[in-house]
N, C-alpha and C positions, 0 to 999 in steps of 0.2 A: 619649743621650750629650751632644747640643747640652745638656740643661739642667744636667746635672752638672758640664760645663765650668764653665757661668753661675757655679752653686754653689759652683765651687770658689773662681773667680773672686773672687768675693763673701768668701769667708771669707781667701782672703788680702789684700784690701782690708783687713780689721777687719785683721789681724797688724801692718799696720806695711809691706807692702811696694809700697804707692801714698800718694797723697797722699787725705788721709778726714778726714771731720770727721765725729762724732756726733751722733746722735738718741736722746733717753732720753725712755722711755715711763714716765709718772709717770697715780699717779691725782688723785683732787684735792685730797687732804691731802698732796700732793708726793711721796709714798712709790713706790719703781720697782714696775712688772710686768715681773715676768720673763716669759720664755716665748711673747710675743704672737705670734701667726701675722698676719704682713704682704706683702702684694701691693706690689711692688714697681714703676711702672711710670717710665719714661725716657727719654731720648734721649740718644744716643750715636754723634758720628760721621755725623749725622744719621739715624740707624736709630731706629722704637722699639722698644722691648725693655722685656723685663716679668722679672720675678721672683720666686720665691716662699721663707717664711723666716722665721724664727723671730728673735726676738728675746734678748737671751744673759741671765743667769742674775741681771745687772746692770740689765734692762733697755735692753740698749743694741744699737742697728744703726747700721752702720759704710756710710757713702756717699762713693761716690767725686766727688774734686771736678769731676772731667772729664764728669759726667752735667746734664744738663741738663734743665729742666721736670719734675722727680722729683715723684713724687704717690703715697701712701702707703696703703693702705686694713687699719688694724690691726682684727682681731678676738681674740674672748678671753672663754669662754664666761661668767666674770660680769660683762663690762664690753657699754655697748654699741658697736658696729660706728663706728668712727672713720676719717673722713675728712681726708687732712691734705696740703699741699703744701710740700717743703722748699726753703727758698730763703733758706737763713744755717747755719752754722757751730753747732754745741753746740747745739741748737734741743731744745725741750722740748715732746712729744707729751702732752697732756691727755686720758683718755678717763675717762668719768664710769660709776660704775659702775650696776649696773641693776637697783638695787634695786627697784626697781616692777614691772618684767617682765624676769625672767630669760630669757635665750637661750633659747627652745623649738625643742628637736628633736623632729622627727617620720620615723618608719617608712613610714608609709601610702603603696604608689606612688614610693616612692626606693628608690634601688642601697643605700641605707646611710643607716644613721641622719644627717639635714641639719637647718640652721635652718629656719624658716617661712619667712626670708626667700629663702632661697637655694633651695627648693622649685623645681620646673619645676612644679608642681599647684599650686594655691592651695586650701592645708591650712587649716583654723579649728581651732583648739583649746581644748578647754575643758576647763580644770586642777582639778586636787582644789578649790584654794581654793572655785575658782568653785563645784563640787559641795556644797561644805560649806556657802556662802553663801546659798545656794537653798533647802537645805534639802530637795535632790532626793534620794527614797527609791529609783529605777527609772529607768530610761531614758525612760519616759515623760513622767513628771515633768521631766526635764530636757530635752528635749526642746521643752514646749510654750512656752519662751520664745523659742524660737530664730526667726531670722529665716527666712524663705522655706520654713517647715517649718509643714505643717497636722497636726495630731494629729486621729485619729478615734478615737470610742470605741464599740465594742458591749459589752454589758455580760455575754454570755457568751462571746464569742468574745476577748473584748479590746482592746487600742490598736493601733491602724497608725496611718501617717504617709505623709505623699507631699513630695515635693522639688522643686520647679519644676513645682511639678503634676501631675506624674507620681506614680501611687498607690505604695504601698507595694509590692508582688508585685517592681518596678522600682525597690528598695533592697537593696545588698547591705549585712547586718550581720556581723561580723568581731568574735571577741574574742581580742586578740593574734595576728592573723592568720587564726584558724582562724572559718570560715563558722560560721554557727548553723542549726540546721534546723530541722521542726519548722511550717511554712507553713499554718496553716489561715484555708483562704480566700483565700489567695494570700498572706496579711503575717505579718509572725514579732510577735506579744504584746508589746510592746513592756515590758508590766509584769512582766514573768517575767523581764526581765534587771535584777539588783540594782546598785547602784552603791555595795556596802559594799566592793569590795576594789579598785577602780579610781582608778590615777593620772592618767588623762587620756584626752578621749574625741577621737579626731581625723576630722572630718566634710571630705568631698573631693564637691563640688557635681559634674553632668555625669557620662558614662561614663566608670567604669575598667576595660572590659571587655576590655582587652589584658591586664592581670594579673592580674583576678580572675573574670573570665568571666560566665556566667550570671547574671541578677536587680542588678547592676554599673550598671544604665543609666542611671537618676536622681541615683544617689549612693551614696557607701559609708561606711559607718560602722564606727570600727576603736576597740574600748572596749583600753586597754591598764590591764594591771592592774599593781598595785605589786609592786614590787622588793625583797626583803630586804637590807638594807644595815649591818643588826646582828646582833652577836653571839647576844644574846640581847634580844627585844624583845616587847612584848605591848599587845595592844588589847582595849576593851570599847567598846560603842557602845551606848546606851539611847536609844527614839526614844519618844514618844507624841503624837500628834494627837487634837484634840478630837471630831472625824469619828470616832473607834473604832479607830484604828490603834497598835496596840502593839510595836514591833520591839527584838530585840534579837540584835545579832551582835559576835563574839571573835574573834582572830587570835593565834598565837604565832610568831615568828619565832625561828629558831636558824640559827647558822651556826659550823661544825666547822673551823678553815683554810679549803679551798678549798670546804666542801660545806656547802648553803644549802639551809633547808628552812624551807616556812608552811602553818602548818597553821591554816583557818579555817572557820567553820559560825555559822550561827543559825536566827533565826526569824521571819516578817513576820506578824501577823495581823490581818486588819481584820475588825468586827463589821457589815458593812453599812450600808445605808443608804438611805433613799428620802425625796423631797420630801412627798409625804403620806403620813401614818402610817399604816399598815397593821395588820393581825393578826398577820400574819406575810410576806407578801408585800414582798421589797425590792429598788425596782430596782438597784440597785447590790449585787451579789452579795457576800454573806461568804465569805471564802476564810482559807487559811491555807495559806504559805507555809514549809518546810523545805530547807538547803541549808547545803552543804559543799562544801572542798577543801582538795586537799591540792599543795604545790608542792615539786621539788624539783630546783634547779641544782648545774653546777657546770663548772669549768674547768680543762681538761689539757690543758696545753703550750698548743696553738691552736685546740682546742677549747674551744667552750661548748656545753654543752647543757641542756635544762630540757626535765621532764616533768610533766605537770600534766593532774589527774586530781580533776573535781568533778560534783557531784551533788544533785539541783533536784526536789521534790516540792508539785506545788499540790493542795488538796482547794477547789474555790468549789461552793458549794450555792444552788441556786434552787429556793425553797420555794413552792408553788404554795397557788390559792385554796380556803382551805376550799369543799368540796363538795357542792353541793345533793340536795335537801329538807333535810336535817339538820346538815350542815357539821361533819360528825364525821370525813370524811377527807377527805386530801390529795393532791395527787401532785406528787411532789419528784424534782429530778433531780439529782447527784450527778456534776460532772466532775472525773476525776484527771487531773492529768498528771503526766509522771515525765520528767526530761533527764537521760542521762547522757553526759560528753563527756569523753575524754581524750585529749591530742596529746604528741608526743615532736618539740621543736625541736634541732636540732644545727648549730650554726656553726662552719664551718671557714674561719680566715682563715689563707689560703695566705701572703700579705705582708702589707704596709703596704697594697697598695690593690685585692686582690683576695679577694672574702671566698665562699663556697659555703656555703648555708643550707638547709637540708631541715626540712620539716615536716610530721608527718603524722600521723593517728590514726582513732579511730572517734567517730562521735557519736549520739547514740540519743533516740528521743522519744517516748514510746506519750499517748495521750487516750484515755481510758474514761470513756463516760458510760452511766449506770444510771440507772433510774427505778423508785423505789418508790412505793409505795401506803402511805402513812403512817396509822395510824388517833389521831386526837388525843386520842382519852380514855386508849386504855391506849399510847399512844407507842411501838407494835409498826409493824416495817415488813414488805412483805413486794415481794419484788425483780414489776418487770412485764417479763415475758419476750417480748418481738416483735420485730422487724428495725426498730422505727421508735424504739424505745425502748432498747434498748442498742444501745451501739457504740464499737468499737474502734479507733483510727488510730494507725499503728505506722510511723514512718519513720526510718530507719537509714543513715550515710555510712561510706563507706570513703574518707580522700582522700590526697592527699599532692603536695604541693607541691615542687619545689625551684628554686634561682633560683645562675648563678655571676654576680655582679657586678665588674665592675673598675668602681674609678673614682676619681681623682686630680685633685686640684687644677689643676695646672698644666699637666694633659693637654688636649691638643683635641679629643680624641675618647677617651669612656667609651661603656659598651654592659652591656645585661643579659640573659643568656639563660635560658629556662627551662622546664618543663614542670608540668604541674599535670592530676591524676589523681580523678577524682569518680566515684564509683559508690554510688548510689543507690536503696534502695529502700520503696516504701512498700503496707501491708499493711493490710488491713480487709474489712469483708464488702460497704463499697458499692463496692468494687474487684474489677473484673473477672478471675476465678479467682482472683481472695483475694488475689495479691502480684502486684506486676509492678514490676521491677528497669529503671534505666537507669545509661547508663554513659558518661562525658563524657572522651576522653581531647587534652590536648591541648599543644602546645607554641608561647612566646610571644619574643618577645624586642625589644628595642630601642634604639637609640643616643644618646646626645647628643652633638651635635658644638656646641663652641662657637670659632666662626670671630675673634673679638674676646673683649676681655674683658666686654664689656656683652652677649652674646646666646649664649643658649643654644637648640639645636634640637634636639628630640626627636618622631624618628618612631617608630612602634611595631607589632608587627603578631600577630596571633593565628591560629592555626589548629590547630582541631580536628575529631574525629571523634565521633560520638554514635551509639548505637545504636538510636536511637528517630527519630530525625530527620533532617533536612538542617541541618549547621551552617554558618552563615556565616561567611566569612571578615572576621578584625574588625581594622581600620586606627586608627591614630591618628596626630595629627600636634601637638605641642603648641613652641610658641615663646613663651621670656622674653628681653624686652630689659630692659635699664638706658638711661631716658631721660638719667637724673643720679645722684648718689649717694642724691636722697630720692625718685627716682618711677621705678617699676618698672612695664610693664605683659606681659601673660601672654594670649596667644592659643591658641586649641585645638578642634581639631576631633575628634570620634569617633565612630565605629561604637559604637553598646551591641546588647545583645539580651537575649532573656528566651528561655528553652529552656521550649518547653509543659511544663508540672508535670505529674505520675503524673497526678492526679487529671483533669486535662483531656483527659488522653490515655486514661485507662482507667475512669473513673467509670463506676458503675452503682447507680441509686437508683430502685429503680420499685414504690411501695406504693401507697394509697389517694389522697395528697395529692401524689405526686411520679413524675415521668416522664424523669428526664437520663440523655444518655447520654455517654459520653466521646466524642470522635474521637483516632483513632490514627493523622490523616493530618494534624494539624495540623503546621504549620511555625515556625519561632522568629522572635517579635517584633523588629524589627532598628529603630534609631532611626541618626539623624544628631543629635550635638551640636555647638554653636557657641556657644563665650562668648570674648568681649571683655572684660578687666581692667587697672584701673589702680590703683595703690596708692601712695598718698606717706605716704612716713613721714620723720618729723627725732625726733632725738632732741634734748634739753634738760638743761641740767642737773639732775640727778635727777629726769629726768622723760621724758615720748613725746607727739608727737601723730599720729596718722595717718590719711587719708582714701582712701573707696576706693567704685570707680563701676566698675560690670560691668552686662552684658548677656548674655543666652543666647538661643537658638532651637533647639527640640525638632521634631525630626518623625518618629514613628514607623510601621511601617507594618505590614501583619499581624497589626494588633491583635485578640486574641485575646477574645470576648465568648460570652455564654453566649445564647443566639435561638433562638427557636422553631421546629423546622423539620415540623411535622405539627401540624397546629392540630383533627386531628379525635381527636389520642391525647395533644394536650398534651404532647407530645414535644420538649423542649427536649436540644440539644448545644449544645457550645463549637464554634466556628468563627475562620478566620481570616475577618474582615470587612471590614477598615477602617483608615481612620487618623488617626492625634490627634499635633496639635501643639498646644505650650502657647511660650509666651515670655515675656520681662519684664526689668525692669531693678531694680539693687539700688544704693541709695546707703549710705553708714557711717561715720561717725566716729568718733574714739576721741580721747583726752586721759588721761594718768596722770604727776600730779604728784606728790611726796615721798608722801603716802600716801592720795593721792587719787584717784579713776578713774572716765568715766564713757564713755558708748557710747550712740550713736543711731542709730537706722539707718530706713528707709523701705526698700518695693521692692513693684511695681506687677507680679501677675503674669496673664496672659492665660493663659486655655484656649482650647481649639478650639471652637465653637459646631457641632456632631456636624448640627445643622438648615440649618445655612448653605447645604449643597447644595442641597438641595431649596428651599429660601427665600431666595435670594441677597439679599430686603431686611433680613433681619435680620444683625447686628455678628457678624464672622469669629471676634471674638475679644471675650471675657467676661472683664472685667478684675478683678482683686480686692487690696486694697491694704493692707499690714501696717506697721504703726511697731512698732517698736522701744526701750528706751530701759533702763539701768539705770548705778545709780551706788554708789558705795563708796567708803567713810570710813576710814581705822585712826587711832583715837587711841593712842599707843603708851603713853601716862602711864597712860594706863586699861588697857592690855592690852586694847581692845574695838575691834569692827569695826564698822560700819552699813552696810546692803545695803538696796537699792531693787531690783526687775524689773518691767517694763511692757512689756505688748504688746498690742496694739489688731490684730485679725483682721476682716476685710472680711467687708461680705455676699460671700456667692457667689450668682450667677447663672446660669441654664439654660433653657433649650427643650425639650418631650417636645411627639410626634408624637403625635394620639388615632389612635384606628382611625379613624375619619371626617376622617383627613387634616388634621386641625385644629390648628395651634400653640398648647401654655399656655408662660406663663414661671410660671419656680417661683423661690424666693429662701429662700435660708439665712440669716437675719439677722449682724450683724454684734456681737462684742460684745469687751468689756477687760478680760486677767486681771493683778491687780498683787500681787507677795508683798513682804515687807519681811523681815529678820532683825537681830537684834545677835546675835553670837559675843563674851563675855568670855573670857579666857586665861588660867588660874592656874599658878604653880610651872613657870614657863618653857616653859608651854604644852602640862604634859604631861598639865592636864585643861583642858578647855572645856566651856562649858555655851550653849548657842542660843536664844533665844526667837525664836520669830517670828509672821508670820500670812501661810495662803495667801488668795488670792482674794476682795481685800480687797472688789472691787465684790458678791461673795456672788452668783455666775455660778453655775446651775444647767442645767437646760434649756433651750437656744434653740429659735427657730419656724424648721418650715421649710413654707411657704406659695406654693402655686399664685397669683399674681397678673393671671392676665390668660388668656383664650381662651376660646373658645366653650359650647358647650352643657356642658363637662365643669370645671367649675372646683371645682379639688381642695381641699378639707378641710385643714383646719391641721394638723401634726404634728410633735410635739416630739425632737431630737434631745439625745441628754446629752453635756454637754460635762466639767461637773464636780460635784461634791456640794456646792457653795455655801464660803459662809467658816469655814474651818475655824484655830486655832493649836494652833501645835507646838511642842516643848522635846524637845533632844535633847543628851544628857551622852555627852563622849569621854572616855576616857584613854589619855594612852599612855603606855610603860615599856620 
């Protein structure tokens, strides 16, 4: 009621029945904005008093002369964020518009779609542009420029990644809110997710384990896919790389009044690859890739909802070594995998500032691997039937999410309640009794209370029930100040956890070469995070620069590892053992002039040195240190872009214990990948064509090499990082 008065206040101020002098918000060709959403702040009578308030159709806000110290903070999602203090009559507000980086709002961890700036998480976003500029085919791919992010590659199992050092198993990935599954080995493939239909991918460093629970603890990653926003619209995409990679995928968009539908599909294939020539043998698996979807929104009254329903087939083949005395046959193994995922989102926005979101579906994931006996003369196969040579892994979710958010501007206190429902199960023959189902039920909620208008406080708290475990109860506590209008800094503490996976808890593999067993008494990995951030950012006339200095501290504990526990049957189980902490600090720059852009960044990350106990003279913590760097050009006369990316990845270093008690260190060499592209723009940009080149240094396999210790000094051994220097050209259209 107190702010309605305010409101009304204020609007008859503008009529004429106080004494007011105007403020007109112009942009920089003088022209008004209408509509700008303006914070008000004052003194009055000696009280201060704040405001909030739109700007009238004229551009014009109407101040009383009796207020004093008045100071203005206009926003307006293409202009950027304007600071201003009024202290004269008819006075003329400037905001420059923001042409170089438009307002990004993010989803990920907020009551409701916010700026980046205005975030209580400290969100990074990385936009189509950037996607198209890269020349990123998969998540993987985009991924390995990123800052404080290490990619790993197996070349049958796939890419994972780790986040503060913390491995992949402790990444939750998200596409449009919904989880991905599907875990072998603990990491989701990072190559199996396409980035042909995605608008924007948003990365949140540290646990988000109050709202998205399990596997949440290092970092979350939320790919948001595009939007239909035409009537009628269509895409083609032609990709080819000199490496053997041929992609091609389509999209049509249609929209009926209020009812939107995209229907899209293609094809990835790549022909392999190895650094020495073979017969037939390559490391780098030939795969080929099939996938579709199909999407379909739409809005009644205060209803929105959207259903969306796609589907994902890999065939990769690893052809083995022709076969002695004769080398007339082969043995080749043959993995499928199949995704199929569909969720049903529905928002109900009860007001202006209270909105109820539900989300929920099924998601599906089977891997089939077969091994033939290939005979090379007449190119007949014939299937090899045994437990060690096929095999089936079949994992299936049931979830659903929902969340009631209030949250208002001008409120001091917003909050988010909600619950989130996982049931899980996974099927195969090295799973004990062939299936075994778990079930994660649980409910989360949070507050922000903002005491001033520079700080915002958000506690947060989780708790669930599991059927398979003991869940912990998971707390956060996250604080943003405003030191000034250009330097923000963001503190945050959080519980994460990781829920032991089916496999850890029921595994069963005991043939000639293998002896694991599951445990079903294991407990869930729980961590403490701590990061410290500062961010200054100014804006400039058509233009940004901003700098930004953070730190973290990881400590997990119950870490979950796989140990020998009977050394006379070779009898390995997972166990809770141990614990690992990693740290580190990240610096970053950025600069984007009229159509210029460029980013630098450094960050220095520590692990746990796992021998430190036992050997208190060796360093607690193994450090590893990543640069950063890329830049971007548009000439407009050309319709052409220019793109640079550079990142420079640290040795990593380590300790292993022999049986005779003996320390080695081992080292993973360090090495630099850099791609380049131009994107030209024809017919108002509804074709483009890319040339570029990845991996300019022609990065292949790195060493990773035993350095030092006793009677056991280990043998060189190559890890694959990438297939060397490869270019690519890839033609758009759109319509």
């Amino acid at each position: 009621m107190k702010h309605l008065i305010t409101i009304l206040l204020f609007i008859l101020v503008g009529s004429g029945f106080s004494q007011n002098y105007k403020v007109i918000v112009v942009d920089a060709s003088n022209k008004v904005i209408p509509f700008v959403n303006t914070q008000v702040t004052y003194e009055f009578n000696n009280q201060k008093k704040e405001l909030q308030t739109l700007s009238n159709g004229e551009g014009v806000l109407f101040i009383d002369t009796n207020w004093i110290n008045v100071k203005l903070k206009l926003k307006h999602v293409s202009y950027q964020t304007k600071f201003s203090t009024v202290n004269s009559k008819n006075k003329k507000v400037m905001m420059y518009l923001d042409n170089t980086e438009l307002t990004t709002f993010v989803v990920t961890g907020q009551y409701s779609s916010s700026s980046v700036d205005e975030s209580v998480h400290k969100v990074k976003v990385i936009d189509s542009k950037r996607i198209e500029a890269q020349g990123a085919v998969n998540l993987q791919e985009l991924m390995e420029q990123e800052m404080n992010v290490r990619v790993s590659q197996d070349n049958t199992l796939g890419s994972s990644m780790s986040i503060q050092g913390l491995s992949g198993e402790n990444v939750k990935i998200l596409i449009d809110g919904v989880p991905v599954v599907g875990r072998m080995n603990g990491s989701i493939d990072l190559s199996q997710i396409n980035l042909n239909n995605i608008e924007r991918v948003e990365i949140v460093e540290g646990p988000l384990s109050v709202n998205y629970g399990t596997n949440a603890l290092a970092g979350t990653i939320n790919l948001i896919t595009k939007k239909n926003k035409k009537k009628f619209g269509a895409r083609a995409e032609g990709y080819y790389e000199t490496i053997g990679q041929y992609n091609f995928n389509a999209s049509v968009d249609l929209a009926i009044k209020s009812h939107a539908f995209t229907f899209s599909g293609g094809r990835n294939f790549f022909d392999g690859y190895s650094e020495v020539d073979t017969s037939r043998v390559q490391q780098w698996r030939p795969k080929e890739q099939l996938f579709g979807a199909i999407k379909y929104s739409n809005t009644y009254k205060k209803i929105t909802y959207q259903f969306t329903s796609d589907v994902f087939e890999e065939e990769l083949i690893s052809r083995g070594e022709p076969r002695s005395p004769y080398k007339e046959t082969a043995f080749d193994d043959y993995f499928t995998t199949t995704r199929f995922s569909n969720s049903l989102n529905l928002t109900y926005k009860a007001n202006k500032n209270s909105v109820i979101n539900i989300l929920g579906g099924y998601n599906y994931y089977k891997r089939i691997k077969t091994k033939y006996l290939k005979d090379l003369v007449t190119i007949d196969y014939q299937i090899i039937d045994d437990l060690s040579s096929r095999d089936t892994s079949v994992f299936d979710l049931v979830f659903s999410r929902g969340t009631y958010s209030f949250s208002k501007d001008s409120s001091k206190l917003n909050y988010q309640l909600g619950y989130d429902i996982n049931v899980e199960a996974n099927k195969g023959k090295r799973i004990n009794d062939g299936r075994k189902e778990i079930g994660d039920y649980a409910i989360f909620g949070s507050l922000e209370y903002r005491p001033n208008t520079k700080t915002v406080i958000r506690p947060g708290l989780r708790y669930s029930y599991n059927t398979a475990y003991e869940t912990p109860l998971i707390p956060s506590f996250n604080v943003k100040y405003d030191w000034s209008k250009h330097l923000t800094s963001r503190l945050s503490w959080g519980k994460g956890f990781r829920a032991p996976s089916l496999k850890e808890l029921h595994f069963l593999f005991v043939d000639l070469n293998h002896n694991i067993l599951g445990n079903k008494n294991l407990v869930a990995e729980n961590s403490d995070n701590f990061m410290l951030q500062f961010n200054y950012k100014r804006g400039i006339k058509r233009g940004v620069y901003n700098f930004g200095l953070s730190g973290f501290y990881n400590a997990v504990n119950n870490q979950i590892s796989l140990v020998l526990r009977d050394a006379t049957e070779q009898l390995y189980t997972y166990t809770n053992i141990g614990k690992f902490f990693s740290q580190g600090i990240n610096l970053n720059s950025g600069f984007k002039y009229k159509t210029y852009r460029t980013d630098i960044g450094f960050s220095w990350v520590g692990r746990y040195n796992n021998e430190y106990t036992n050997h208190s003279s060796l360093d607690k913590f193994l450090y590893t240190p990543e640069i950063m760097a890329s830049f971007g050009y548009e000439v407009k006369e050309w319709q052409s872009t220019f793109n640079l990316f550079y990142k420079y990845t640290g040795r990593v270093l380590g300790f292993v214990e022999s049986e005779f008690d003996e320390v080695s260190q081992y080292e993973i060499e360090a090495y630099s990948m850099m791609d380049v592209s131009v994107i030209k723009y024809f017919f108002k940009k509804k074709l483009s064509i890319t040339l570029g080149a990845k991996n300019l240094f022609d990065v292949g396999n790195i060493n990773s090499n035993q350095l030092t210790g006793g009677v056991h000094s280990g043998a060189g051994n190559n890890i694959p990082v990438a297939w060397g220097r490869t270019y690519f050209t890839r033609l758009v259209i759109n319509l």
